[in-house]
N, C-alpha and C positions, 0 to 999 in steps of 0.2 A: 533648394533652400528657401524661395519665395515662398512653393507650397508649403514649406513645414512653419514657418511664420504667420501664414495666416491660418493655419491648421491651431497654432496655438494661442493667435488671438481670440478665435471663436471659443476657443476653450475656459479664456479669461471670462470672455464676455460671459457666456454659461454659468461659469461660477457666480458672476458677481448678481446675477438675476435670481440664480437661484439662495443665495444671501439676504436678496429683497424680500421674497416669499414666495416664488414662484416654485419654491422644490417642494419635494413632500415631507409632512409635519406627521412625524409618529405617533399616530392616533390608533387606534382595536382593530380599526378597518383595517388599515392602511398592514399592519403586524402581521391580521388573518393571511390579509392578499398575499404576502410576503412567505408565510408559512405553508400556502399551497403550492407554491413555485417552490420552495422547497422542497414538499413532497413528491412532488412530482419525478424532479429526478432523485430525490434518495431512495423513495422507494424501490424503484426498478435497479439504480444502482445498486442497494442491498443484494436482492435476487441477481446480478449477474457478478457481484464481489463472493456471495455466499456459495455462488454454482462454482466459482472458480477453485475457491478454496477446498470444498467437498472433492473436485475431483484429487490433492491430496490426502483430505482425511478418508476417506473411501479407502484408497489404497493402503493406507495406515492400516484399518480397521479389519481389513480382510488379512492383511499380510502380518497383524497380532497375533491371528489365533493361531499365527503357525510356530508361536514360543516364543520368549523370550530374546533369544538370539536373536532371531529374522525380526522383530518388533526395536529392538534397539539399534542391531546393523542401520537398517533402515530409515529410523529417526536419525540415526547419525549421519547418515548420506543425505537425508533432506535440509537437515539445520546447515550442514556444511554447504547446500546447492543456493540457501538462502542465503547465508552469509558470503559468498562467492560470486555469488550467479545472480539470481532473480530478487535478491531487494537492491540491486548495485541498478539493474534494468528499468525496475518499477524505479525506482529513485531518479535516474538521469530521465526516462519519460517523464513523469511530472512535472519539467521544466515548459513541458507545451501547456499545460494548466494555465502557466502565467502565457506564454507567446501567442498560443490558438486563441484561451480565451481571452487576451485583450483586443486580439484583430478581429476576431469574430466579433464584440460590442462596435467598434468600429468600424463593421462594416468591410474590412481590408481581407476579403475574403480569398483573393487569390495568395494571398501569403501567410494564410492557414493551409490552403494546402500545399505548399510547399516546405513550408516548414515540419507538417506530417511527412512528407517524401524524406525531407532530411533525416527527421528522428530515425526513421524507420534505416536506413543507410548507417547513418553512426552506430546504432546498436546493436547489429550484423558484426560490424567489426570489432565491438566489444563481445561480444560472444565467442568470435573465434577466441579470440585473444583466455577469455575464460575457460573455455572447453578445454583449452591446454592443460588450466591448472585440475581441470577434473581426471585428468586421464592419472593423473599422479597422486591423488586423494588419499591413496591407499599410504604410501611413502609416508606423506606427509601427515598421518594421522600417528601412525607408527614411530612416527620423529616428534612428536609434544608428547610422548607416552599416554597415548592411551590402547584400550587393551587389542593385540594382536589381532584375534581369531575375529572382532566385530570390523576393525581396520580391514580386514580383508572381504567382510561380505561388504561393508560400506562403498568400499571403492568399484565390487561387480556392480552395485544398486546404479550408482552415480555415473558408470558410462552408460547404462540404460536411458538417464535423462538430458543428456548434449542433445537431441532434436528437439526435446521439450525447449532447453533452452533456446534456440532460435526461434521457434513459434512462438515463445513469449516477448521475444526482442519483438515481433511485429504488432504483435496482442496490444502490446501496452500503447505502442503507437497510436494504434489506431482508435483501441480504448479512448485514448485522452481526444481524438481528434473528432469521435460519435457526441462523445461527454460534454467538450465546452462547446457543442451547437446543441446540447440538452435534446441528442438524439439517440435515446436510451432503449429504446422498444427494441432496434433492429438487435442491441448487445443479447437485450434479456432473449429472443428468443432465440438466438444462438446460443446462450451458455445452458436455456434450459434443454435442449435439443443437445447440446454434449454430454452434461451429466445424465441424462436419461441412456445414452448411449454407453456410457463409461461404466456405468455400473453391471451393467451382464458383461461386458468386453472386461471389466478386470478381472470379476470372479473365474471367468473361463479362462483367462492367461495364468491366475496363478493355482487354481485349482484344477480345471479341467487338464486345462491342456499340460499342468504338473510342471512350470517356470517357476513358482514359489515366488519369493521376494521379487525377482526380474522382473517377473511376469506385471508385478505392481507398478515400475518403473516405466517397463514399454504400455503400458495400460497409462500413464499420464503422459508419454511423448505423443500417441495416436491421440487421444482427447485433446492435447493443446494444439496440436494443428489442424485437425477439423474446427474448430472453432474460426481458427484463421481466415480459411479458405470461406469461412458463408460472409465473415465480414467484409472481406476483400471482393468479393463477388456483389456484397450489396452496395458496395461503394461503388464499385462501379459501371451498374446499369441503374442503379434507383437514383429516383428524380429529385428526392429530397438530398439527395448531396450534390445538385449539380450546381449551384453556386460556385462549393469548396473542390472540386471536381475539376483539378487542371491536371495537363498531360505532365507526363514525366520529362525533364529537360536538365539542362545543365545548373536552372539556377538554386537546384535541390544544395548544389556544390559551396555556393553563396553563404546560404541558411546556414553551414555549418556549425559556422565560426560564432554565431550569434546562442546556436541552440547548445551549444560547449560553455557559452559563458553561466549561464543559467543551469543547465544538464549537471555541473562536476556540483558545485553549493547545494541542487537539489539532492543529486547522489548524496552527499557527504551528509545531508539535513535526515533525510530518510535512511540510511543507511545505520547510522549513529545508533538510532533508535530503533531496529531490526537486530543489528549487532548485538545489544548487551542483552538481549534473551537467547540470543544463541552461544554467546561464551558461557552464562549459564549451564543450559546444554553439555557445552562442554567442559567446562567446570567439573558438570558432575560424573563424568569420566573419571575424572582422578579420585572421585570418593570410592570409600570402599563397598565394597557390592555393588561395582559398577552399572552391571545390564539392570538390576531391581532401579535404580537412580537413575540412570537414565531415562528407561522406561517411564515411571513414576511425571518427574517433569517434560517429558516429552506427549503426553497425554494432555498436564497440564497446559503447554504450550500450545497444542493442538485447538483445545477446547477455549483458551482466549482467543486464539485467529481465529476461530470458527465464530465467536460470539462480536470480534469485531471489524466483519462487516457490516454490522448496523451501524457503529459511529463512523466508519467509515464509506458510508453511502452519503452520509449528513456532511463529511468531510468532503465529498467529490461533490457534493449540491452545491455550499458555501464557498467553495472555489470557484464554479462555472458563474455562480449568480456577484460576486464580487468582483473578479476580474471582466464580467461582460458590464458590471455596472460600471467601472472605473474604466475601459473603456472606452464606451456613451456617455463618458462624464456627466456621472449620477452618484457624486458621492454618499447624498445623503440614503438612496437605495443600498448604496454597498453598507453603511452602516447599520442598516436597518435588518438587512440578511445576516448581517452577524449577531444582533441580539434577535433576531426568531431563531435560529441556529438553537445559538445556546439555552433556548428555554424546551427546546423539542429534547435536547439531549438530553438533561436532567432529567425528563420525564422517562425517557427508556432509558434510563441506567438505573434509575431505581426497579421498573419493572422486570429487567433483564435479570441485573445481580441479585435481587431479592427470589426472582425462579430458582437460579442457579445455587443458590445459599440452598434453599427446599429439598432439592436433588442431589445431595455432595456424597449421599450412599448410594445413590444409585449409577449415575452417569458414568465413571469408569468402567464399569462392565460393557459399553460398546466399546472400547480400542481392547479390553485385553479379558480373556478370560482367569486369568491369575489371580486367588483372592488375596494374595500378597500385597500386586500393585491397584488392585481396588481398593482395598485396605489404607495404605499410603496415601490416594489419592486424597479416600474424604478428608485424613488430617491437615491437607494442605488445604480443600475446600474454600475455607473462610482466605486466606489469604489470596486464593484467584480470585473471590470476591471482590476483592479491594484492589485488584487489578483491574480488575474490567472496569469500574469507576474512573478509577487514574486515567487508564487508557482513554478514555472514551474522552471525556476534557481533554487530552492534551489532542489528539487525533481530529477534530473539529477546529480547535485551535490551531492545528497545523495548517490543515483547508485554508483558512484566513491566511496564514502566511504565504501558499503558494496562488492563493488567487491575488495578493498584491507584489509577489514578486520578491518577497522576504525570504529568503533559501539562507541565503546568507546569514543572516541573523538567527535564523532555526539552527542553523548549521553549528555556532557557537554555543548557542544555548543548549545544544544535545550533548555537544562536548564538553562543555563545562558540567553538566548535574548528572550524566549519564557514565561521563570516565572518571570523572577527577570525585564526583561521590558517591556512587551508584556498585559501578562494579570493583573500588577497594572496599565498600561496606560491605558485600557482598564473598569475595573472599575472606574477609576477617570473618564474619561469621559463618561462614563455610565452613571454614577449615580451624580458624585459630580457636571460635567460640569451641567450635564442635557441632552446629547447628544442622549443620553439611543440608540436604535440599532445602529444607525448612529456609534456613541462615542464607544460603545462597537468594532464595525469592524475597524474603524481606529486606535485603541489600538493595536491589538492584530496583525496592519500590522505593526506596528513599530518594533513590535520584531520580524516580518519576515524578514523584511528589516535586521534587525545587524545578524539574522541567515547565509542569503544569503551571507554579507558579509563575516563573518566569514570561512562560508564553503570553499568559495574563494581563500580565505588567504590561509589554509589548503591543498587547493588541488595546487595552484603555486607554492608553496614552498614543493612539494614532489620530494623525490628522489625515482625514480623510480628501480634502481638499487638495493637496499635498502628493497624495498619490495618482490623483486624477491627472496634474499635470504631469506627473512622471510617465501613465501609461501611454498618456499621449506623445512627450516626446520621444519615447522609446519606438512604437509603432512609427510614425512619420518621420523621423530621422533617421528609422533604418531603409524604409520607402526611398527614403532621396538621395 
């Protein structure tokens, strides 16, 4: 208790000096400097969110041209793995964002890694606990009415991917644990060293070797555990992690209780926002001409996750450099990363969504050769446009929230603009207008839109000061 008192007097002291004038004064200099430690890790982060995500649209893309059926089954088994599985994992991982990176600014580095040990523990046992509900996919697809015959290749796709999901329970771990010590190089050449892999290993599972759709399935459970295995191997003979580099023991058992409190707000905060694109998804199951609608927005869906790992490399930058600055009780650096943040973002969302606007005749032809769902695809075009805009703001915005340990507050605000306006707008003009894919994506951007704004609100009106003291007594009071 003594050490966490005077842990927090220095902290005072800190503050009050840096009040005097001894902090930094956001000056061109001072913004540049700011926006290269930015880059630094969002770019690499890009390249190892992008490698990730390809090794699903890969799969995608190969297992289209085998029709319609196999292309919708498919997306259906994956939207249901996201909504199930892998946004519930990335979700409760992101809690070490806030834990790793505030003990990493502070130095507290033996309780990064064990709070990495812990993650990796808890979300083992939530994966079992999910793999359950995969094995019964089929049942349960069957039972909200949607259509039979795709209910049935859905649920073969989706026990294909239960190893995937354990590989990703330790991925995300360790992800966030390379991330908030802004040691990004060992990720990127792992994920590029996967997908270069994945790509002749899928085509030969679902064509050569004649597995069809499976084949696409077991093609991303081998690629996500090779991945594992180089990070797990780098962690533990490279030198650059020997700081964070403690043995496995009992007090992995400790961290639990701590990384559960954070873990279930971050789940619920990310999640939220994963979810109302995949009830979409399924949504349009119920419209008529089912596999043409699904198909259609499941391209769509495809081709935004694909497009946002850029704001979300900028999102994983703005968290490590915020919680590491709040931390080192640097408030005014943490402020200062959040408006470079947000001026880099603006700049690639207009370059991004103004490409994509360019190419809305052309880009459907890689997931499907059907000029049907090419056809569909450009008329929704402009409206993924104005997706990847929304998205990108709020996604950056998010970063800020889990590098100050805001989960919580995300967590409201998701459900407030994403349930309560988002996807009833969204059904109404689905279904009631008649709008059906069209209606469904314009819904579900309304409650992006009051998201965005929200987070906004949230993040201008922080006191930076404020949180500094919070990192602090959060780190050293859990210490003692």
């Amino acid at each position: 208790m003594k050490d966490t008192e005077k842990n927090m007097e220095e902290v005072e002291e800190t503050l009050l000096s840096k009040k005097k004038g001894e902090g930094l004064a956001l000056t061109w200099d001072v913004f540049l400097q700011e926006g290269k430690k930015l880059g630094y890790i969002a770019a690499p982060m890009v390249v190892v969110t992008l490698s990730l995500q390809l090794i699903n649209v890969i799969s995608m893309m190969m297992v289209g041209h085998l029709g319609e059926l196999a292309l919708s089954s498919s997306a259906m088994a994956i939207s249901f793995s996201i909504v199930t599985g892998f946004s519930l994992i990335s979700g409760m991982a992101s809690a070490l964002e806030t834990l790793c990176g505030q003990a990493y600014g502070a130095e507290q580095y033996r309780k990064l890694g064990n709070q990495t040990y812990s993650a990796i523990f808890s979300l083992i046992l939530v994966a079992v606990a999910v793999s359950i509900l995969w094995f019964n996919m089929e049942k349960f697809l069957i039972l909200i009415g949607q259509d039979p015959l795709i209910a049935y290749e859905a649920g073969k796709f989706i026990r294909w991917l239960v190893p995937a999901l354990f590989a990703y329970a330790i991925f995300q771990s360790l992800n966030r644990y390379y991330q908030t010590q802004s040691l990004i190089i060992p990720m990127v050449i792992s994920s590029c060293v996967t997908i270069s892999f994945h790509i002749p290993l899928c085509w030969s599972l679902v064509f050569k070797l004649g597995l069809r759709n499976l084949g696409g399935a077991l093609s991303i459970s081998i690629s996500n555990w090779l991945n594992v295995i180089f990070l797990v191997f780098y962690m533990k003979y490279s030198s650059a992690c020997a700081k964070t580099r403690v043995p496995i023991s009992l007090e992995l058992f400790q961290e639990v209780g701590e990384f559960f409190r954070f873990a279930i707000p971050s789940a619920i905060m990310i999640c939220l926002q994963w979810w109302s694109y995949e009830c979409v998804i399924l949504l349009s199951g119920l419209l008529p001409n089912p596999q043409l609608e699904t198909s259609v927005l499941s391209v769509c869906l495809l081709t935004i996750g694909t497009l946002y790992t850029i704001p979300y490399g900028l999102s994983a930058a703005v968290s490590t450099r915020v919680s590491n600055e709040l931390g080192a009780s640097n408030p005014q650096a943490a402020r200062i990363s959040v408006y470079s943040a947000m001026s880099i973002t603006v700049i690639e969302l207009i370059l991004v969504s103004g490409t994509l606007f360019a190419s809305k005749h052309i880009f459907g032809y890689i997931f499907s050769s059907e000029v049907e769902v090419v056809d569909s695809v450009s008329t929704i075009a402009p409206l993924v446009c104005l997706t990847v805009i929304i998205d990108g703001f709020q996604t950056v915005l998010s970063g800020v929230a889990r590098g100050c340990g805001w989960q919580h507050i995300g967590a409201y605000v998701n459900l407030a603009a994403l349930y309560l306006c988002g996807v009833p707008a969204a059904a109404i003009l689905g279904f009631w207008l008649q709008l059906r894919g069209r209606g469904l994506w314009i819904g579900i951007q309304i409650g992006a839109i009051l998201q965005t704004i929200l987070l906004s609100v949230v993040t201008c009106y922080t006191n930076w000061e404020k949180q500094v003291i919070k990192a602090r007594e959060r780190i050293f009071q859990e210490r003692s």
